[in-house]
N, C-alpha and C positions, 0 to 999 in steps of 0.2 A: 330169150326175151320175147319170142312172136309165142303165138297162140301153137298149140301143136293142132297137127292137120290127121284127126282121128277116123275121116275116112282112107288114111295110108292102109291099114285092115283090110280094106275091100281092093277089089279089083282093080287094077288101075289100066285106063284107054291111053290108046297112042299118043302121042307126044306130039304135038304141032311141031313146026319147024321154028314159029317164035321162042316156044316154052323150051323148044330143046337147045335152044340158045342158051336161053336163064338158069340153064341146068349147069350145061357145059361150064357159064361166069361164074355161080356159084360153087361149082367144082374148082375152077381155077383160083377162086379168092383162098379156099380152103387150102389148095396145098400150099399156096403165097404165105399163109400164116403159119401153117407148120414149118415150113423154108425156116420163118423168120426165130420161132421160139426157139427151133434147133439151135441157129445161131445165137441165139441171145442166152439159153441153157450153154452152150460150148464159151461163150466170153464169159460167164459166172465160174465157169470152173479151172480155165486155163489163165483165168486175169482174179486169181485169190485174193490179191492184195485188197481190192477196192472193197469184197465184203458187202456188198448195195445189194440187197434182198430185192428191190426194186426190180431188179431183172429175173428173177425166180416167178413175179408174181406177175409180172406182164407175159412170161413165155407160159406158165399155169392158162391164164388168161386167152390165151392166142390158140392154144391146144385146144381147149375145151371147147371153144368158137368153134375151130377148124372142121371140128371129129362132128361137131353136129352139123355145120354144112354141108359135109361130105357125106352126112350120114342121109341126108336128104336129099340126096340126087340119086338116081334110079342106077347109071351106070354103076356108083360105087357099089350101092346094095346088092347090083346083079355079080359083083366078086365073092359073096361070103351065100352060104346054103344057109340064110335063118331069117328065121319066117319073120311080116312084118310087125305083128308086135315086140321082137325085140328092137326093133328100128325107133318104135314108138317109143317105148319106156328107155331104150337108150337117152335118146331126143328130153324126153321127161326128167334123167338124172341129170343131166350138160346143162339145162335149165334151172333148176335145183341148185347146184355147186357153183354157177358159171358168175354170180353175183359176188362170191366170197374172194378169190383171187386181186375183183374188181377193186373191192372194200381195201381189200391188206393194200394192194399198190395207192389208192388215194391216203390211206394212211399214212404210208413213209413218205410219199411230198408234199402232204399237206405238212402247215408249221403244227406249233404247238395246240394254237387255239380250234382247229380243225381237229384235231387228235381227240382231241377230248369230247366233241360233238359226236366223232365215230366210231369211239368205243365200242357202244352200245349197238351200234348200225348195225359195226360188222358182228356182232354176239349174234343178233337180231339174225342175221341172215345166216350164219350157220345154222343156228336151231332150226330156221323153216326148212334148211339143207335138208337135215337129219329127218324132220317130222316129213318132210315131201319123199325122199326116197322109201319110208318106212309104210306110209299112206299108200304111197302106189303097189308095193309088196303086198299089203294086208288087202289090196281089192277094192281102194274106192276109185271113185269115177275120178281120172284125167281129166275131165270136162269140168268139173270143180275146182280138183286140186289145179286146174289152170287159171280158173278165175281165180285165184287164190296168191299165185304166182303173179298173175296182169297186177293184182292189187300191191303185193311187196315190190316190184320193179318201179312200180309210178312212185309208189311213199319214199321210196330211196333217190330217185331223181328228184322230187318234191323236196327232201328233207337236204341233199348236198346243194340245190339252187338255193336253199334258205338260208345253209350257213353262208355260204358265200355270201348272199346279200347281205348279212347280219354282220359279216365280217366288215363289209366296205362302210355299215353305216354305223358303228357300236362307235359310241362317242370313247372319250382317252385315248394314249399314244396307242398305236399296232405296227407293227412292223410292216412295210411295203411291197406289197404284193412280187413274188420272185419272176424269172422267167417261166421258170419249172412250171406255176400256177397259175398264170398265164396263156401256157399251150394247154394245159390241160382243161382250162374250163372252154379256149374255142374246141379243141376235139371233143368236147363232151356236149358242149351245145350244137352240134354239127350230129352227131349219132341221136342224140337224145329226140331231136324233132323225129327221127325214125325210128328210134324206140316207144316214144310215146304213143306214136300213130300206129305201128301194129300193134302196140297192147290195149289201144283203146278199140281196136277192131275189137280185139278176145273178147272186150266188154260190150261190143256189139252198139258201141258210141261214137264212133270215130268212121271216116268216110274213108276208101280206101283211093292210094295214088295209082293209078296207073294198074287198074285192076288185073288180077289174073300174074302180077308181078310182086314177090317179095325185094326190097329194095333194102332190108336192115343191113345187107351185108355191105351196100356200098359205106353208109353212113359210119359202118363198124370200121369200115378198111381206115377211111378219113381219122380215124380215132384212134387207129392202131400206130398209123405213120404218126401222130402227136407223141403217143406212148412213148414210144419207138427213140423219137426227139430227145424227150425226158429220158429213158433209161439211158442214152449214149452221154447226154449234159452230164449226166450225174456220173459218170464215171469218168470221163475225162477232169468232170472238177475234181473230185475224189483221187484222183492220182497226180492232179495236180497238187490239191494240198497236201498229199503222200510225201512227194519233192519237196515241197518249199521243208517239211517235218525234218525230213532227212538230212536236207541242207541243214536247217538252222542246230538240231542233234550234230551233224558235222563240225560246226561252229563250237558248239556247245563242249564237243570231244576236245578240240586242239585249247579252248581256252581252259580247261581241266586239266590237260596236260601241261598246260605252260604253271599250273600254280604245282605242282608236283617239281620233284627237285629233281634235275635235269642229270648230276652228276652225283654219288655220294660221295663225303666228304674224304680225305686223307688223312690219317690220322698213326702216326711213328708208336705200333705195337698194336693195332685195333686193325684188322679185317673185315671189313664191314660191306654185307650185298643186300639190296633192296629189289622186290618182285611185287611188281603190280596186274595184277587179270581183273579188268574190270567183266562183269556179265553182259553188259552193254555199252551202247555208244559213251556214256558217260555214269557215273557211279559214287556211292554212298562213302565209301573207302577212301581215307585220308593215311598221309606221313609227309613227316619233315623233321626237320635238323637245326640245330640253335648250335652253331659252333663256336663256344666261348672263347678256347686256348689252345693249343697244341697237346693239349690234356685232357684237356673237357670238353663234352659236346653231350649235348643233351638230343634224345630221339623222341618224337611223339608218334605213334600209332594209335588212327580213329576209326572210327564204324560209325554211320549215319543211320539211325533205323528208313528202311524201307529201299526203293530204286530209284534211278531214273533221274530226270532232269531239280526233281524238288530236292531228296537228298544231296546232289551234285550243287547246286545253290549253296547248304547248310555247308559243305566243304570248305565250299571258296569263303562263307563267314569265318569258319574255320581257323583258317591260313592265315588271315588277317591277324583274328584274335592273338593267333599261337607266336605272330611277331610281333604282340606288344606284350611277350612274357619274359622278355630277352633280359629286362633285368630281375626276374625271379628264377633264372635259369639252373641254378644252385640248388631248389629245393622245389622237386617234384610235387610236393602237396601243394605250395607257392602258386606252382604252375598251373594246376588242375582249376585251384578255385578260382585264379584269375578270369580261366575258359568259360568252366562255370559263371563267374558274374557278367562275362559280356553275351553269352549267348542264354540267358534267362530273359523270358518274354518277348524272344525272336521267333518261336513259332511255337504252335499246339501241340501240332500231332505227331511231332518228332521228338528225337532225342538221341543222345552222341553217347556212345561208349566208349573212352579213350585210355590211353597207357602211358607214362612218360615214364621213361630212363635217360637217369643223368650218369653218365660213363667217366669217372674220374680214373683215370689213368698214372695220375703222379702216386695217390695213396691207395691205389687199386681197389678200387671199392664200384660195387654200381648201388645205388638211389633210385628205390622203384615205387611208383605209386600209380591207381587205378583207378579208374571212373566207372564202374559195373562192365569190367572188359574181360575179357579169356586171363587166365594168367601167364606170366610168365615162363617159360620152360628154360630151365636151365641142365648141362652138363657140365661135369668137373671133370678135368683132365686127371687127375690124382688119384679120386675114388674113384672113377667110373662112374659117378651115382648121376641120374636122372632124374630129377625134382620139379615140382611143379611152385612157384611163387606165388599167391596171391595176397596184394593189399587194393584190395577195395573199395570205395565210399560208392557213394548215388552218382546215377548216370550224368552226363553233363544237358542242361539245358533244361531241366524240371524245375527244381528247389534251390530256391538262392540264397538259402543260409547253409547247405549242404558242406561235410566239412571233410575234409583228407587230411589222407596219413601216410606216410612213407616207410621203407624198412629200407634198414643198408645190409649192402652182399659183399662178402669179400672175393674177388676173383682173384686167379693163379691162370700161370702160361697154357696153353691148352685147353681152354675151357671154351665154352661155348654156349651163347643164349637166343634165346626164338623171340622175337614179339610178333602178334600175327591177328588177323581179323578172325570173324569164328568160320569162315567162308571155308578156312582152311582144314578142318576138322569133322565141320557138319556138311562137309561135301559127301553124297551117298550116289548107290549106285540103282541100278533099275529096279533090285527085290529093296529099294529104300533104309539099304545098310547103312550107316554114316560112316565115313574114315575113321574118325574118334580119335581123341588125343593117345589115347593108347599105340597105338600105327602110328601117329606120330612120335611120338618119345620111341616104340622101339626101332623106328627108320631114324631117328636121331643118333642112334645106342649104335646100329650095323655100321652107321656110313658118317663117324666122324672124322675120319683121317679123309675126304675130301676138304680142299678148300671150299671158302663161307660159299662161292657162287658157282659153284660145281653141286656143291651140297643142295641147295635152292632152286637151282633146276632140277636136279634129281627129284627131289621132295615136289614138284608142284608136276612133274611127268609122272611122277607114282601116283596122284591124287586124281591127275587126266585119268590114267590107267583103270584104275579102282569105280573110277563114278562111268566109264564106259562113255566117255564125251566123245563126238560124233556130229555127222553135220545132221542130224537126227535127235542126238537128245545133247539139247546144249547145256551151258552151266549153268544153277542154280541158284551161287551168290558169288559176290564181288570175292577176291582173295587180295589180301596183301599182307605179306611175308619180309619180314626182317633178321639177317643170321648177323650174329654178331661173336665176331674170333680173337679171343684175345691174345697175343704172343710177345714173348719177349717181357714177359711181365714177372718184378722178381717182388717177392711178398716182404 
């Protein structure tokens, strides 16, 4: 920010006892602020969570100050054997670069209406970055390219005092100036009167303080502890709203659990196990149960397109719906379209792929119909055969004239059926293999003399196995899995 001092070249005379004070302070403030970025680089890396770029661009910031303080004090230079124009055009690049750091950090705390004023600023001051370091390469005079620099540092103090004032007097609602914004315009007004003033020396208009003394670095220090301020606010606020996330995800997990069906039903010749992994605190993936008779009971298996707390809403409308189907519960197409007509023009950018099986047990039969879901997998005890069922229509939640169909199955003692999200199948592993329904039908085909919840664990520990799951690479989508065992069942 100050003028560079281009008789450092020539010979330099002994050091008073004052000056070698101002040396010693300026040394000291330097290593004070690499202390500080150090730590403020080690909180950005060791505290992941919070993500606030704001601390990368204050310790960029503090570094680059530092190394040109330091670089201007005599004892430091007497540590390194090179000569003093590298000292110079050192001093020349930290000048050059040392505005852009400044820019990014007023960026992330400025709001929105700031942001967009300093787009261009900080564009602005990179280029001069690049054109200044390239300038001083190619051989033009420092003394120029200084005047050049005193001119970009006042326009950029110039032009952030303007927004600011523009901001407090721009007529309509604006949001209320924060703390963050706040400290940042007293540390900037607090530096800036001593940036101003040694840049107006460069331009040889400005009177000096306390002559024979560089004083930017006290005003820099005053700015730095503001910084400082703001990058620690913004991280405690930041993990605090991490917490309140976390809580109300917590919240959001046990009431997700409470609509999912706590026990499966009992049913005299049916085996029946239910497996739910969501991929996160709460999830897309739905089932339940309409138990009409000691016979009959109807199963819904749903998929919610996408993750996370919106799909997990669509659930819970869901659940709702799927309990005022209780008296269509007989015929699976019945059921589908009823879903379909309450959850049409409940939301945009979703939609529900679901499965209903009605399980009649007196005439042995199952009733299967689909909403754009995986299909059915079925095993006969009799043939051995392993089949895949699909009856189809339009997903649920798009077209509300959409229309289903159902097919009837005859089942025998022994048999066995899957319903299941696609989580289950398109689970892959790190060269982005998929499980594939194939792997499942033939772990269906190995391992059907387990019972239903033997069988279901197994199946969802070979699927962990295969996708190589790890507190490293987690899962990918929600799973939920239905084995359904018939027994005692005479045709």
């Amino acid at each position: 920010m100050r003028t560079i001092a281009i008789t450092l070249a020539q010979a330099l005379p002994p050091l008073s006892r004052s000056a070698l004070r101002w040396q010693f302070a300026s040394g000291a403030a330097g290593v004070a602020l690499l202390s500080v970025a150090l730590i403020a680089i080690a909180v950005f890396f060791f505290r992941r969570k919070t993500r606030d770029l704001t601390l990368i661009y204050f310790a960029l910031f503090c570094i680059l100050y530092a190394v040109r303080l330091l670089a201007d004090t005599r004892f430091f230079r007497a540590l390194f054997d090179e000569p003093a124009t590298f000292w110079i055009y050192l001093n020349w690049d930290i000048t050059c670069t040392l505005l852009i750091p400044f820019g990014l950090f007023f960026y992330q705390v400025g709001g929105e209406y700031f942001r967009k004023s300093l787009r261009w600023l900080v564009a602005a001051q990179m280029l001069f970055a690049v054109f200044g370091i390239f300038a001083a390469a190619l051989g033009i005079s420092l003394t120029k390219l200084n005047v050049a620099n005193n001119i970009v540092v006042l326009t950029t103090y110039i032009v952030i005092t303007l927004s600011m004032f523009s901001y407090r007097v721009r007529p309509g609602p604006r949001q209320p100036m924060t703390q963050e914004m706040r400290v940042f315009i007293a540390g900037l007004a607090v530096w800036g009167l001593f940036v101003v003033q040694a840049n107006l020396l460069g331009l040889k208009i400005g009177l000096k303080i306390l002559p024979g003394n560089n004083l930017e670095f006290i005003g820099f220090l005053v700015f730095v502890a503001c910084l400082g301020y703001i990058s620690a606010y913004r991280i405690f606020a930041n993990e605090e709203r991490l917490l309140a996330i976390h809580k109300e995800l917590e919240i959001a997990r046990r009431i997700q659990s409470s609509i999912l069906p706590q026990t499966v039903p009992v049913l005299s010749g049916l085996d029946l196990a239910a497996r739910y992994v969501p991929m996160s605190a709460v999830a897309g993936d739905f089932y339940d149960f309409l138990v009409i008779d000691e016979k009959h009971i109807g199963v819904l298996v749903a998929d919610v397109t996408g993750h996370g707390i919106p799909a997990a809403l669509i659930a819970s409308m869901l659940k709702v719906a799927f309990a005022g189907q209780a008296y269509h519960a007989h015929d699976p197409a019945c059921v589908l379209a009823g879903l379909n007509t309450a959850l049409c023009g409940k939301f945009e950018e979703h939609f529900v792929t679901a499965a209903y099986l009605l399980v009649d047990l007196e005439n042995h039969v199952l009733r299967y119909s689909a909403a754009g879901h995986p299909p059915l997998i079925m095993a006969t005890h009799s043939g051995g055969n392993i089949r895949e069922i699909e009856q189809n229509g339009l997903m649920l939640g798009l077209f509300p004239d959409a229309a289903y169909s159902s097919v009837e199955i005859p089942i025998g003692s022994g048999d066995r059926c899957l319903l299941y999200t696609d989580g289950v199948f398109e689970a892959s592993n790190a060269a982005r293999e998929e499980f594939s329904k194939s792997r499942c039908k033939e772990f269906l085909g190995s391992h059907r003399h387990l019972p239903a919840a033997h069988f279901a664990d197994d199946l969802l520990g070979n699927i962990a196995a295969f996708s190589g799951l790890n507190s490293t690479r987690a899962q990918e989508d929600d799973i939920t899995l239905l084995v359904l065992d018939f027994q005692q069942v005479t045709p």
